[in-house]
Biopython code that builds the backbone (N, CA, C, O; Angstrom):
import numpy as np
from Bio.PDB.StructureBuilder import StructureBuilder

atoms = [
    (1, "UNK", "N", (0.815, -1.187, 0.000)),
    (1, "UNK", "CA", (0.000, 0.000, 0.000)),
    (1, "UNK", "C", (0.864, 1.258, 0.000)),
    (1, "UNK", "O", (0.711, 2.054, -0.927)),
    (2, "UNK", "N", (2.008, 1.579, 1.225)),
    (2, "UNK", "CA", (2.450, 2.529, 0.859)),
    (2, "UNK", "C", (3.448, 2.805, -0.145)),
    (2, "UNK", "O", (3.917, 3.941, -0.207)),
    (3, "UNK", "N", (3.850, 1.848, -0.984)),
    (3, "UNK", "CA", (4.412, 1.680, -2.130)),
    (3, "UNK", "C", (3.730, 2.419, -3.822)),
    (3, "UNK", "O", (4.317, 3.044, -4.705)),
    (4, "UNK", "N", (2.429, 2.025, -3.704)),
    (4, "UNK", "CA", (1.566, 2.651, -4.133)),
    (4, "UNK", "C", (0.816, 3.774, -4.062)),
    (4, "UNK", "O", (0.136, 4.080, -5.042)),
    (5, "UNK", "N", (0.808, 4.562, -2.923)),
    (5, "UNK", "CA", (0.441, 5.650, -2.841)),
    (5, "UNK", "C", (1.927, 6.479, -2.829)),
    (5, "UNK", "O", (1.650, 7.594, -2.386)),
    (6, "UNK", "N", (2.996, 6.435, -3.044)),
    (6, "UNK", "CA", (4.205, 7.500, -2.871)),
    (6, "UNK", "C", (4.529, 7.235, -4.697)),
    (6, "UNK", "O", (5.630, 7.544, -5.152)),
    (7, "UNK", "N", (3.725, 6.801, -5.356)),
    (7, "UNK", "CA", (3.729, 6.889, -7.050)),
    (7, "UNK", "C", (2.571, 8.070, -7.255)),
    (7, "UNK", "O", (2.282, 8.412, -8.402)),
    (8, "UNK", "N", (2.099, 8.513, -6.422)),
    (8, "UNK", "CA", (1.043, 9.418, -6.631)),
    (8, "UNK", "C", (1.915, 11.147, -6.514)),
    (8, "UNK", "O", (1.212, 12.121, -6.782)),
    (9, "UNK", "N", (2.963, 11.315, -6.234)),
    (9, "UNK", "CA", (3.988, 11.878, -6.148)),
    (9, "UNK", "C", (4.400, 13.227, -4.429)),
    (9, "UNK", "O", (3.633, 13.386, -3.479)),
    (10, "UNK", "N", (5.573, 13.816, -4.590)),
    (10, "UNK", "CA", (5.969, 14.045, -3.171)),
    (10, "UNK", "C", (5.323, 14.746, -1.970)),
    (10, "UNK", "O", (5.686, 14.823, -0.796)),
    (11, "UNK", "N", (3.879, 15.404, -2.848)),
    (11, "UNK", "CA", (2.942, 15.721, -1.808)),
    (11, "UNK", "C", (1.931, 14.943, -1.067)),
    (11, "UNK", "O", (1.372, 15.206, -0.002)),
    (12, "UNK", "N", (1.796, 13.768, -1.981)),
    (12, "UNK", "CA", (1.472, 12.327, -1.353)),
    (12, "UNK", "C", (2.303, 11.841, -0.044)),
    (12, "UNK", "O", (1.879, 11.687, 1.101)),
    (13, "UNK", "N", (3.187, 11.710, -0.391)),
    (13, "UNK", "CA", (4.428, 11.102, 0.610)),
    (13, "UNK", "C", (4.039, 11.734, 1.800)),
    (13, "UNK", "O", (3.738, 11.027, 2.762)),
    (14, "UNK", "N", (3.982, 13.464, 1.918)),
    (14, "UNK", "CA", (3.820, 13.749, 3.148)),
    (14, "UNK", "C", (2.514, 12.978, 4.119)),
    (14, "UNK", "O", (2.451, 13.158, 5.335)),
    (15, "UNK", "N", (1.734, 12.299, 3.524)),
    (15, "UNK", "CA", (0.281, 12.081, 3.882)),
    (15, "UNK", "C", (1.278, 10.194, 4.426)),
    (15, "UNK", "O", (0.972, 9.688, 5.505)),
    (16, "UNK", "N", (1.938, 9.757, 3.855)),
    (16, "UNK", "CA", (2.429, 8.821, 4.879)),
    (16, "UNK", "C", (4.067, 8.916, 5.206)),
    (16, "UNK", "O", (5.016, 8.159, 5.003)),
    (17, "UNK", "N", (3.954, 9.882, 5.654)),
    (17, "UNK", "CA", (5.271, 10.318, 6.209)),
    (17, "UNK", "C", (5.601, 9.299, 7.091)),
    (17, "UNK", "O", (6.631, 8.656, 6.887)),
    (18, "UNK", "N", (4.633, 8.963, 8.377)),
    (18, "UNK", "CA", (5.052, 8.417, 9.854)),
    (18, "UNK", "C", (5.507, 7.008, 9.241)),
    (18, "UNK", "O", (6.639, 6.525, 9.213)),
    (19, "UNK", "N", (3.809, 6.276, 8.562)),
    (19, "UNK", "CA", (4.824, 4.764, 8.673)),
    (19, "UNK", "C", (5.662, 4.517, 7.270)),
    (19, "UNK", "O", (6.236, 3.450, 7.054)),
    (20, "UNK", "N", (5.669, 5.583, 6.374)),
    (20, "UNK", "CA", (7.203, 5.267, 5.504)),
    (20, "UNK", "C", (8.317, 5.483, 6.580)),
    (20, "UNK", "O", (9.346, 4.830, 6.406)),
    (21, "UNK", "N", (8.269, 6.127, 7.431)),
    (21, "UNK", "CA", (9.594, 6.516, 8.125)),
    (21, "UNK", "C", (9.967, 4.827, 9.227)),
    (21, "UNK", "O", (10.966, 4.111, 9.160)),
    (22, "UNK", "N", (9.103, 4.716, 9.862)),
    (22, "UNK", "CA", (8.607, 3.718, 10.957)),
    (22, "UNK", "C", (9.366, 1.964, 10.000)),
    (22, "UNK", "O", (10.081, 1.011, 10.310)),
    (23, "UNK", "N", (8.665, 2.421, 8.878)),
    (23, "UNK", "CA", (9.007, 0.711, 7.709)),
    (23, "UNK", "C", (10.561, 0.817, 7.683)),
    (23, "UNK", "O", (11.418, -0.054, 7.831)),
    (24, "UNK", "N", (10.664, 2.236, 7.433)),
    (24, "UNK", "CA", (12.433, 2.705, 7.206)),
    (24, "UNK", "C", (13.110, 1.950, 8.093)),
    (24, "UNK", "O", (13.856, 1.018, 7.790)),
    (25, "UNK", "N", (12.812, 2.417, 9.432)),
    (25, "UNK", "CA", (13.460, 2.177, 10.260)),
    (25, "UNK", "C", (13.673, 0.555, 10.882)),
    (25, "UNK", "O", (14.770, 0.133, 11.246)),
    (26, "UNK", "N", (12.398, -0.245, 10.923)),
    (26, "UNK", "CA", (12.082, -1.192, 11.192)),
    (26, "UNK", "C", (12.417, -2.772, 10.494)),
    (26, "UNK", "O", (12.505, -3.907, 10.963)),
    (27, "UNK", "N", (12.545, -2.186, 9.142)),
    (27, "UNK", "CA", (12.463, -3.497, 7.930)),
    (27, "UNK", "C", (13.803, -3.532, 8.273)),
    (27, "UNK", "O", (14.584, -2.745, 8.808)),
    (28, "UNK", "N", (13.886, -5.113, 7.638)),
    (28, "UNK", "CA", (15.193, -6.293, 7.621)),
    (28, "UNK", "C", (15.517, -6.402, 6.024)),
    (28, "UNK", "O", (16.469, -6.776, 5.338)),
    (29, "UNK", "N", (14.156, -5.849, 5.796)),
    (29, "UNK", "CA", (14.508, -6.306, 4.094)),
    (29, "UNK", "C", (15.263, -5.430, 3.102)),
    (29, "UNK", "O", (14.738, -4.387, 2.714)),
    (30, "UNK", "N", (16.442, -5.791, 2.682)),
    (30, "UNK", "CA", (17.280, -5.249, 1.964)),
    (30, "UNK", "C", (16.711, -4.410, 0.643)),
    (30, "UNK", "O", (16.922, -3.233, 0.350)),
    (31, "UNK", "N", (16.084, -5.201, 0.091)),
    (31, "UNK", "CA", (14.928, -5.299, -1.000)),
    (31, "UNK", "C", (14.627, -3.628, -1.156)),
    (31, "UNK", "O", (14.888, -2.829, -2.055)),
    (32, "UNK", "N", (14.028, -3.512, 0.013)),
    (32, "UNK", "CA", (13.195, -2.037, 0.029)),
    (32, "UNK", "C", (14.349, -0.498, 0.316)),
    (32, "UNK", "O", (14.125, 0.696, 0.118)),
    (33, "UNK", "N", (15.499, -1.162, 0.812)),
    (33, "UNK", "CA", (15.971, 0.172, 1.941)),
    (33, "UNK", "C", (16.067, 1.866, 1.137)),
    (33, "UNK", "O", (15.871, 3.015, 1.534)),
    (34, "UNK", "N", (16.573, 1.086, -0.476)),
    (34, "UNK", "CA", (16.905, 1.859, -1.345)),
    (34, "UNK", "C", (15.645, 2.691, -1.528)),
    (34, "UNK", "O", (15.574, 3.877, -1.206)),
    (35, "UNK", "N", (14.750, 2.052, -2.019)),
    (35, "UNK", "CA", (13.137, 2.837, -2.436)),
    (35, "UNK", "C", (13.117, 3.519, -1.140)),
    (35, "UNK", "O", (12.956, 4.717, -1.375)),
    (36, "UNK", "N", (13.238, 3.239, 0.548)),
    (36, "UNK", "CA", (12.169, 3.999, 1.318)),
    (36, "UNK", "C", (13.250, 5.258, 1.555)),
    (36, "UNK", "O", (12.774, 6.295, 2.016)),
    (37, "UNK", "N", (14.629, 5.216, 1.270)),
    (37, "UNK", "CA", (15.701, 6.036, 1.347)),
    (37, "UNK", "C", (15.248, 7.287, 0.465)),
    (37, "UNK", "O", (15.145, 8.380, 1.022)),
    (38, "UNK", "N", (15.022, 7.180, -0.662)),
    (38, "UNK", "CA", (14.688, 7.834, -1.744)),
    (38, "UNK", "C", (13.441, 8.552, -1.246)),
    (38, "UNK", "O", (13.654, 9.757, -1.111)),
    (39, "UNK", "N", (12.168, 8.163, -0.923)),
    (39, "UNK", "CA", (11.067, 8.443, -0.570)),
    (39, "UNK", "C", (11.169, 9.504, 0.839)),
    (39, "UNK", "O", (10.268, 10.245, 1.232)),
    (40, "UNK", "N", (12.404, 9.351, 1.395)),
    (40, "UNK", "CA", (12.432, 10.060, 2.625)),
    (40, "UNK", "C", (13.545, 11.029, 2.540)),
    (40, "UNK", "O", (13.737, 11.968, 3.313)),
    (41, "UNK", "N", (14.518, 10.573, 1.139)),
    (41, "UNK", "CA", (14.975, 12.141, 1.268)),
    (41, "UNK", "C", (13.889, 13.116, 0.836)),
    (41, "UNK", "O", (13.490, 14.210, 1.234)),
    (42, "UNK", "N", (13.534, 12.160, -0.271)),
    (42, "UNK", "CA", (12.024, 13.922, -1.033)),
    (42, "UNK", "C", (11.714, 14.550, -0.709)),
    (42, "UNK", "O", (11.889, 15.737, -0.986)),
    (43, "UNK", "N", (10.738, 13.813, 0.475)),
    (43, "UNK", "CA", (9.899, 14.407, 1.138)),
    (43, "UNK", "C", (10.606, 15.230, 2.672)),
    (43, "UNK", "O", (9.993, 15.735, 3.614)),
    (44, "UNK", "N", (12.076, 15.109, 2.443)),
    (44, "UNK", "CA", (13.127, 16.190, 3.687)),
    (44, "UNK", "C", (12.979, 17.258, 3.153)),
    (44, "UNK", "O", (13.004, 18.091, 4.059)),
    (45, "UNK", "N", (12.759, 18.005, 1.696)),
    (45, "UNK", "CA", (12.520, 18.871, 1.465)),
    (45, "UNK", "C", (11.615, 20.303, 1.877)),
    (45, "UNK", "O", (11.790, 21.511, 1.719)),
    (46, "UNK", "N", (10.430, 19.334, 2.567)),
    (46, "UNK", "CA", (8.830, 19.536, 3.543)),
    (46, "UNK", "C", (9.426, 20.544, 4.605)),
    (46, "UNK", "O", (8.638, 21.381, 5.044)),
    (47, "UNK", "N", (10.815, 20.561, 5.099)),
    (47, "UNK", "CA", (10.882, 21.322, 6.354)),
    (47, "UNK", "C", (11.735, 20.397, 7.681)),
    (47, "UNK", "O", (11.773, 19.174, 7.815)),
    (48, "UNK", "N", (12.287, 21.329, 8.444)),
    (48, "UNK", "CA", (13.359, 20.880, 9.318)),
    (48, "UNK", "C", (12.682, 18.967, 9.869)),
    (48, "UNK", "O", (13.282, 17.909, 10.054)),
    (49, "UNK", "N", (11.524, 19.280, 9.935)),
    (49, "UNK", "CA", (10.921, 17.772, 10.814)),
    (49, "UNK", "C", (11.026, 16.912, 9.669)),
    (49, "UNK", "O", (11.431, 15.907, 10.251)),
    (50, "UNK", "N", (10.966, 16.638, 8.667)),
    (50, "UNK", "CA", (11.225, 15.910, 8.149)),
    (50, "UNK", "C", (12.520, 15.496, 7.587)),
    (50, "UNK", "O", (12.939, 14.351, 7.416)),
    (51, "UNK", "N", (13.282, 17.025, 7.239)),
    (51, "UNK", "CA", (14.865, 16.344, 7.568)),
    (51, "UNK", "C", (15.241, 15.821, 8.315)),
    (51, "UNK", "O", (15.756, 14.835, 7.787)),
    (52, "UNK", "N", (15.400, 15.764, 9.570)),
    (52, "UNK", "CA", (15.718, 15.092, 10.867)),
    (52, "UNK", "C", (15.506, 13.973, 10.900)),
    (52, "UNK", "O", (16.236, 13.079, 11.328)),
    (53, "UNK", "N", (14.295, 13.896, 10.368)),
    (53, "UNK", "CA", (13.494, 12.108, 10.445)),
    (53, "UNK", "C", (14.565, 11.481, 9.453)),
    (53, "UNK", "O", (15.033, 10.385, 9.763)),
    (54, "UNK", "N", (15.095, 12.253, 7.980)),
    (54, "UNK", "CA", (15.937, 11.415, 7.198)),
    (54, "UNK", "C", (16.933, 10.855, 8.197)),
    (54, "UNK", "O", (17.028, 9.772, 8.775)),
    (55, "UNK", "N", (17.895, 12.378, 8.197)),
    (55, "UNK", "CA", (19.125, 12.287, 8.930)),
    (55, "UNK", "C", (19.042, 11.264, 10.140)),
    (55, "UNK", "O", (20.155, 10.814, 10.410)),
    (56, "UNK", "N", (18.164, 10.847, 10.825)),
    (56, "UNK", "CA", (17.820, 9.390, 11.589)),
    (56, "UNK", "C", (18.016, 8.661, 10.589)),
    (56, "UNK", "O", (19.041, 8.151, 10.137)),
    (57, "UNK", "N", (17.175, 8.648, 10.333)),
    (57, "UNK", "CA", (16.979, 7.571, 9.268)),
    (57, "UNK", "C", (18.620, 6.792, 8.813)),
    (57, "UNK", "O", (19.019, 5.650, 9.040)),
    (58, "UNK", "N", (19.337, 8.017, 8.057)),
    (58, "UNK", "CA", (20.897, 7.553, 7.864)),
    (58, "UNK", "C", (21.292, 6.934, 8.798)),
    (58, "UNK", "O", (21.421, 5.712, 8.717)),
    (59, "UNK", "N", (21.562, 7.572, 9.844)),
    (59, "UNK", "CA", (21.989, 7.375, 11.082)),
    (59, "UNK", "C", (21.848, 6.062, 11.314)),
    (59, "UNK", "O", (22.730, 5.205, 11.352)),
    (60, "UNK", "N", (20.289, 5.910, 11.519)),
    (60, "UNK", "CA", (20.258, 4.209, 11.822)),
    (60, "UNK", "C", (20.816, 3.235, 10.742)),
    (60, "UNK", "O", (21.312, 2.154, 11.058)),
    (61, "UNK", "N", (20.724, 3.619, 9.585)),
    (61, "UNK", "CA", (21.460, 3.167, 8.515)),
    (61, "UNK", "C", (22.850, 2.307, 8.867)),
    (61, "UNK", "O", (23.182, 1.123, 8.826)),
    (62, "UNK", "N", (23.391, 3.409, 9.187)),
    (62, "UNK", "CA", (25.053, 3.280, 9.226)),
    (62, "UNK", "C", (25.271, 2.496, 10.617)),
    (62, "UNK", "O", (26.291, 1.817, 10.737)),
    (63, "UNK", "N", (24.496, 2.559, 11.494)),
    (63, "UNK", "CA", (24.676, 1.723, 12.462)),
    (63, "UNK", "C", (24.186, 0.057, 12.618)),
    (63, "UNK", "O", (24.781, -0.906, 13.101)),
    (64, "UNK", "N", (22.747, 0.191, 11.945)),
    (64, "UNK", "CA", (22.376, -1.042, 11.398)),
    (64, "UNK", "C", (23.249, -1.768, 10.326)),
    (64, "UNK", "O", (23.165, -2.977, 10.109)),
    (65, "UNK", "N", (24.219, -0.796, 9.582)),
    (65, "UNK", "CA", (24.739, -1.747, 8.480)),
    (65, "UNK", "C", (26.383, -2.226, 9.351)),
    (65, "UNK", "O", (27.042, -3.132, 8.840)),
    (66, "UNK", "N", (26.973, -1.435, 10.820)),
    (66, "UNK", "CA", (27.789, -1.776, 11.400)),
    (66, "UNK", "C", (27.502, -2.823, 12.666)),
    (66, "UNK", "O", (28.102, -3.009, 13.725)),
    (67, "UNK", "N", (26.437, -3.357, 12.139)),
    (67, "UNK", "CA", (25.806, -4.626, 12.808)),
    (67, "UNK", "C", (26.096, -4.621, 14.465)),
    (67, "UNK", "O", (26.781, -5.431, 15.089)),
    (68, "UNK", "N", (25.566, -3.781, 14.840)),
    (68, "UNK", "CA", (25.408, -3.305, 16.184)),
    (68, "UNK", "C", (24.427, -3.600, 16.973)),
    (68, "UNK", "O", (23.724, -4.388, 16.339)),
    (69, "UNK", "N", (23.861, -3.370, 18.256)),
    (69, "UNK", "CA", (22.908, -3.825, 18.854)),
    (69, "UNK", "C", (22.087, -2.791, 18.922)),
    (69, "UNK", "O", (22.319, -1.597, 18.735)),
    (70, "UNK", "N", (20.857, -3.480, 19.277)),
    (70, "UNK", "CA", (19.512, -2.011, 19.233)),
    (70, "UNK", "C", (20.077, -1.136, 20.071)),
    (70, "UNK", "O", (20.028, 0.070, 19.831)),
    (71, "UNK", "N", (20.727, -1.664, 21.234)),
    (71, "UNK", "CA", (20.860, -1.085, 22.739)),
    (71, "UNK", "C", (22.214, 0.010, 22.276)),
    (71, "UNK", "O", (22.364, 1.200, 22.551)),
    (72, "UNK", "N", (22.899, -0.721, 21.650)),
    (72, "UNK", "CA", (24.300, 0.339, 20.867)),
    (72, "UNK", "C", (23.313, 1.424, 19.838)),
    (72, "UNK", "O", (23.249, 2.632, 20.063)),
    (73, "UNK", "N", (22.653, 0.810, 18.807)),
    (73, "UNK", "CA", (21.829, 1.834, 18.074)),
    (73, "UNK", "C", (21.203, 3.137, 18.912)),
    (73, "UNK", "O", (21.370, 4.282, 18.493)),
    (74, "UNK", "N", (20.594, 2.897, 19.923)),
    (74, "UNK", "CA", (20.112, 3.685, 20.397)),
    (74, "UNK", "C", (21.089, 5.134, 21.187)),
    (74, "UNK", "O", (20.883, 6.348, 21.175)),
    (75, "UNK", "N", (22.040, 4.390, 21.736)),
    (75, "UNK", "CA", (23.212, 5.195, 22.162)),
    (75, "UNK", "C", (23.947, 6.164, 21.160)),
    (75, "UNK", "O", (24.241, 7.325, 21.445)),
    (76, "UNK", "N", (24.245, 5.468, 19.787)),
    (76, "UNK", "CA", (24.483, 6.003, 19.005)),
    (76, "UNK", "C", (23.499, 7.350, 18.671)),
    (76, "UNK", "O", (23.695, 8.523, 18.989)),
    (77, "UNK", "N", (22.826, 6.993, 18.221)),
    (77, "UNK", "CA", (21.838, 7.688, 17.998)),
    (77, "UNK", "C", (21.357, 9.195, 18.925)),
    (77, "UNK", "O", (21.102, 10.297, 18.439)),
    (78, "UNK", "N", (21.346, 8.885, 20.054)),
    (78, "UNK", "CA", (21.411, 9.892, 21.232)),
    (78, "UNK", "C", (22.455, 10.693, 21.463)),
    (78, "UNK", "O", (22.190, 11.513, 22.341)),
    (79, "UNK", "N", (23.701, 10.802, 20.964)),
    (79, "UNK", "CA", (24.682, 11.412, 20.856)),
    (79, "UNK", "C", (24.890, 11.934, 19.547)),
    (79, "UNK", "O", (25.752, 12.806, 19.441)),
    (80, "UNK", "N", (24.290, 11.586, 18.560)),
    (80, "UNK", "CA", (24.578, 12.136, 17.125)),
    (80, "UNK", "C", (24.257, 13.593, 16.786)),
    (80, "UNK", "O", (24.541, 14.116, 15.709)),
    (81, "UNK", "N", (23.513, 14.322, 18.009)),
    (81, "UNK", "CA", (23.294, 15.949, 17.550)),
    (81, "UNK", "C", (22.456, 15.774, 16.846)),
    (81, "UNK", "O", (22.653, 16.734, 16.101)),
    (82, "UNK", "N", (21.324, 15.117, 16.310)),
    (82, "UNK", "CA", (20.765, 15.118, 14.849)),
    (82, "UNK", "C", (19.308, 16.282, 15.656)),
    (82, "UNK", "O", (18.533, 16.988, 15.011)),
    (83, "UNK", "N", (19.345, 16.143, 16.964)),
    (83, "UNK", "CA", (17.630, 17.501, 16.748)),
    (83, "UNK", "C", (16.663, 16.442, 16.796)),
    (83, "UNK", "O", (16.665, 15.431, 16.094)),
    (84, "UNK", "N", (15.504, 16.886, 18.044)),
    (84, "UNK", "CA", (14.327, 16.506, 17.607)),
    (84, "UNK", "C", (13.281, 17.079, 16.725)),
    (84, "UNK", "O", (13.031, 18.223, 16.345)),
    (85, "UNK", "N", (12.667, 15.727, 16.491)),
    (85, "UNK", "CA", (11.698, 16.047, 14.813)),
    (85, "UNK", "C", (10.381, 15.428, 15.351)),
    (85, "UNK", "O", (10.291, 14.463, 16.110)),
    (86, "UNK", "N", (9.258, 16.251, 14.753)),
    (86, "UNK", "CA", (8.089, 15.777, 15.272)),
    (86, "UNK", "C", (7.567, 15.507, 13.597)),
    (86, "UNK", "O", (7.807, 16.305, 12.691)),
    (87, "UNK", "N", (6.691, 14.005, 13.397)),
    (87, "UNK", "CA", (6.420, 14.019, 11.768)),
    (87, "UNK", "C", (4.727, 12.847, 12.241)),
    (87, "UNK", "O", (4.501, 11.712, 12.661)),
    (88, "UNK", "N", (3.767, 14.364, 11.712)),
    (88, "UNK", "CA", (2.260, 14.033, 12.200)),
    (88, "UNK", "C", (1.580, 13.050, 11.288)),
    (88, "UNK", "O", (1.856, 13.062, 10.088)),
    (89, "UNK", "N", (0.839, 12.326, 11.707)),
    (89, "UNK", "CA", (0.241, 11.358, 11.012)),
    (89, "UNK", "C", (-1.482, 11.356, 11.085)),
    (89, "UNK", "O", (-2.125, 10.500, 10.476)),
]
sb = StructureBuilder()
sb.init_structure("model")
sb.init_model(0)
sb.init_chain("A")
sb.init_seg("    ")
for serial, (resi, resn, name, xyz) in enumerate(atoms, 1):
    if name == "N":
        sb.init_residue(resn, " ", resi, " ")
    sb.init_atom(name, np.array(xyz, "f"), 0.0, 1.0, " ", f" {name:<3s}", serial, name[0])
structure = sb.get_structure()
């Protein structure tokens, strides 16, 4: 579903901002990372809250791909300066 509605184009996207970001973060599947990467820089364009959500987004990236623990992810993450982001659903 949300695969299909972010072909409707980047003012769409904002309308599932939360769980494109949430799938981002969550999925195992290699398959997708590229598409939801793409879909969440676009829509960083929207304003500081949605950059932030990318720049997480990387973030967890680079830590998920340095095969780390949630408990390390999270640490990481909390020290990275990246700013809180609020992204409404």
């Amino acid at each position: 579903m949300i695969m299909s509605l972010a072909a409707w184009g980047d003012g769409s996207l904002l309308r599932i901002a939360w769980p494109l970001f949430v799938t981002a973060i969550v999925t195992d599947n290699c398959r997708y990372h590229d598409w939801m990467r793409n879909r969440l820089q676009r829509i960083s364009k929207f304003g500081k809250n949605y950059e932030r959500a990318y720049q997480y987004r990387l973030k967890m990236s680079q830590i998920r791909n340095a095969e780390r623990s949630k408990a390390g992810a999270q640490v990481g993450l909390d020290s990275g300066g990246l700013g809180a982001f609020v992204i409404w659903y």
